[in-house]
C-alpha angles and dihedrals in degrees: 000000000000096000085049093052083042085056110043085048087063084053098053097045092047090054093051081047089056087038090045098040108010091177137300096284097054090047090061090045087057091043093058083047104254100151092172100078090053095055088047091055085044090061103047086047095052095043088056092044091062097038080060089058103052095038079053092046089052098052092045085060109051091049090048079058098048088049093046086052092042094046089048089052091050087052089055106040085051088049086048094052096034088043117091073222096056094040091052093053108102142185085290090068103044090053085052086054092049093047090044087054097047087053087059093052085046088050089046083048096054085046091058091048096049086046090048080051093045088046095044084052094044083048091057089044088054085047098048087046090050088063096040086055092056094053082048092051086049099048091046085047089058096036086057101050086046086052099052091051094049088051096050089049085054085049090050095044098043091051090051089055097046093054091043093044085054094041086055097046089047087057102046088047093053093047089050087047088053102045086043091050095037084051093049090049086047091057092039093056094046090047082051091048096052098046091049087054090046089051090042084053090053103041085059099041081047087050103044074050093052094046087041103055089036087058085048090047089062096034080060100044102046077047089052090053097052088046087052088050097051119034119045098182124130108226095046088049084055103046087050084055084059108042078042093059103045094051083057095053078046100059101036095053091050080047092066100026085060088048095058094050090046084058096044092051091047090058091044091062096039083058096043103047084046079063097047095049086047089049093047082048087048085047091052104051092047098049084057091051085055088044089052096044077053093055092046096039105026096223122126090192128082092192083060091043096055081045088048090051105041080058096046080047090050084046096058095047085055097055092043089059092051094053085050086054092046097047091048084053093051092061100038079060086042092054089044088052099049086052095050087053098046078049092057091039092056094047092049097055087035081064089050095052098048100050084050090045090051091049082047095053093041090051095053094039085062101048082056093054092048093044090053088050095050089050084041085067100037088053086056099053083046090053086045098054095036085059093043101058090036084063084050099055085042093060091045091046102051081046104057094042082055093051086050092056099218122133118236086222087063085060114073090212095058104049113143099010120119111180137013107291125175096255098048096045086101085056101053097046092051093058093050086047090064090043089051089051102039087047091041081049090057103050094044080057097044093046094046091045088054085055104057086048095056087046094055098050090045098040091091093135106005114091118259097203117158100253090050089058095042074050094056091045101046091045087049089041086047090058106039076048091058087027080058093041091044083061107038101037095090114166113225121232114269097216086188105062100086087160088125092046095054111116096037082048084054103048092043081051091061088048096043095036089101094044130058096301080213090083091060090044090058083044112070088020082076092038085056099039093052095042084050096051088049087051093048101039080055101045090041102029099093089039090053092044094051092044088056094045086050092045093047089049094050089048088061103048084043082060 
């Protein structure tokens, strides 16, 4: 125990060393300030560290649990020796357990060969699946091919409905554009017409003006001239200067008033006969548009291309619902792909398993069988030593009843036996255990006997009252009574206090720890029997000596 505390102290300060000063390298790491390499160290040290403990913890207890089930065998096999059961159980019994323990090895056997079957049968399956695997490989191969050139026909497809789908959308926008802009020309002319007719209106109704005022103009003057004729007065002369002149200021402000209308209009035309020539140019293109749309569709009728084109549109929806659908599809096969393959990934790692899981089984089942062969042997040794010291207590036995001199045919119990057996032991020992107490009996009686007389002859001038000699007695009767218990109170060996072998236990169970740790336990449990009985042959060597002397003294004068 010592040397294993010294030990593991080493341990731990080489391990602060290491903490401490890792190695030349590391210390200048922690010089230049780098903690993280430390912690790092720290952490590998304390991770084995715990694998060590648990390593440790496992091992402790196993062994706990080795010595739990030594310690219950030893139980058993001292009930079966100190039982009037145990002790009747004979050769007979041992071979039945024997027997009953090679029909469990027989049983194991049959195990191993129903597990070798089992495996032989598991072996076929993996085979059968292999194949299996293969058709499957084959299938998914073909699947998959399938699968790319339908993909590339959706391509295909999709691509020849989009364009279509765009080529219609580009048409029936261009119909709506030229109706919108053939309606916008329409409007336009009429707005052009109109305002022609309106500038036509007004050129006439200037000119029926123009020849108007110009008639008036000569009506007043021929009028002007007769005035002139006839009257000679000077303030009408006057007044018609007036009236003259403002006429005038009249006619020369509508003049130009007319002029500028007349200029206005003429821009207005011009305007409006540059739009006309831009909207017949816009007519024109468009109508060769049309006449295009005729060469590539064959259809005169506008009314027949916008139908044309509402049931390519429908088409199309209805291609671009097909390719949903096959897309939908092609996932629905992705997703069953995917599952074929988890499958024969599953099947593939389940094979593994379970060839690891059958070299598992064999390998435990042969360190069973090794372990029950080991116990086997140990059983045996066992069988061996408890015979052999059975044989032993026969012979003393058989020793000690001859010494006494009584025939086993004076005891009831012993009627018909002639030597020490397993089944009538009790018997014998009991019958040396009434010899021993009769005789014991005896000698408490002669030696307090011996006392009272001693007593008398030197009582002179002491009292002899009766309660002084029932004193004596019972003082002489209470130490022959210690002196008795004295001889017969022997201490067994404890065969489980190995409180003064701890530190050699210690260092054999470095070395067995490997081994059956049963063999260790037989060990020092003869070690500790031998050096016992030693003990107790020294300590109770001279008593028993002096108890058969006696005995042998009190036969004779019985005789």
């Amino acid at each position: 125990m010592q040397k294993k505390e010294r030990s593991i102290k080493e341990d731990q300060t080489a391990d602060k060393k290491n903490i401490n000063n890792p190695s030349e390298p590391q210390a200048s790491t922690d010089l230049d300030g780098n903690m993280g390499s430390r912690v790092a160290i720290l952490q590998k040290y304390g991770d084995n560290y715990a694998q060590r403990i648990k390593q440790e913890q496992i091992k402790i207890n196993e062994i706990n649990n080795k010595i739990k089930d030594v310690q219950i065998r030893i139980e058993q096999s001292r009930k079966m020796i100190k039982d009037s059961h145990g002790q009747r159980e004979s050769t007979e019994d041992m071979s039945r357990k024997i027997k009953s323990i090679e029909n469990r090895l027989d049983k194991q056997l049959q195990k191993f060969n129903q597990a070798v079957a089992h495996n032989k049968m598991l072996r076929a399956e993996i085979d059968s699946v292999r194949k299996e695997k293969v058709v499957f490989d084959n299938i998914y191969k073909k699947l998959d091919s399938e699968l790319a050139q339908k993909k590339e026909k959706l391509l295909k497809v999709i691509k020849r409905a989009e364009n279509a789908f765009s080529q219609k959308e580009q048409a029936l926008n261009d119909i709506q554009l030229l109706k919108k802009e053939q309606q916008r020309d329409q409007e336009e002319y009429d707005r052009e017409c109109e305002k022609l007719n309106l500038l036509i209106q007004k050129d006439k109704q200037i000119r029926d003006y123009i020849k108007t005022k110009e008639e008036s103009k000569a009506a007043q003057q021929q009028a002007n001239n007769t005035l002139k004729n006839q009257s000679m007065m000077g303030d009408s002369k006057h007044d018609i200067k007036t009236q003259r002149h403002d006429n005038l200021n009249e006619l020369t402000n509508t003049e130009k008033s007319l002029k500028k209308q007349v200029s206005q209009l003429g821009w207005s035309i011009a305007r409006d006969t540059a739009n006309v020539h831009l909207s017949m140019a816009k007519m024109q293109q468009y109508e060769e548009a049309f006449n295009s749309i005729k060469l590539g569709t064959n259809l005169n009728n506008i009314d027949q291309l916008v139908s044309e084109f509402v049931n390519a549109e429908n088409l199309n929806f209805s291609l671009y619902n097909f390719v949903k659908d096959l897309t939908h599809e092609m996932d629905d096969l992705e997703n069953e792909i995917m599952g074929i393959r988890q499958e024969i990934e599953k099947f593939r790692g389940h094979g593994v398993n379970n060839e690891k899981n059958r070299d598992n089984i064999e390998s435990t089942l042969n360190n069973e069988l090794k372990s029950t062969e080991k116990e086997l042997k140990d059983i045996e040794t066992d069988y061996q030593n408890t015979m052999k010291t059975i044989n032993c207590l026969k012979i003393g036995i058989q020793s000690i009843f001859d010494k006494i001199k009584i025939q086993p045919d004076d005891v009831p119990e012993l009627i018909g036996s002639k030597c020490v057996t397993e089944s009538n032991m009790l018997q014998y020992l009991g019958c040396i255990e009434k010899v021993c107490d009769e005789v014991l009996e005896m000698y408490q009686q002669r030696q307090a006997k011996d006392g009272y007389d001693s007593q008398q002859n030197e009582g002179g001038g002491a009292s002899t009252t009766p309660s002084n000699i029932r004193g004596g007695k019972d003082n002489k009767q209470s130490t022959m009574n210690k002196e008795s218990e004295k001889v017969t109170q022997l201490d067994p060996p404890d065969l489980l206090n190995w409180s003064e072998y701890d530190e050699q236990y210690f260092e054999d169970l470095e070395k067995y720890q490997q081994d059956n740790p049963v063999k260790l336990h037989f060990k020092y449990r003869d070690k500790m029997e031998r050096e016992n009985s030693e003990l107790l042959n020294r300590k109770t060597g001279k008593t028993l000596q002096k108890t058969g002397s006696d005995i042998k003294g009190i036969s004779g004068k019985l005789k």
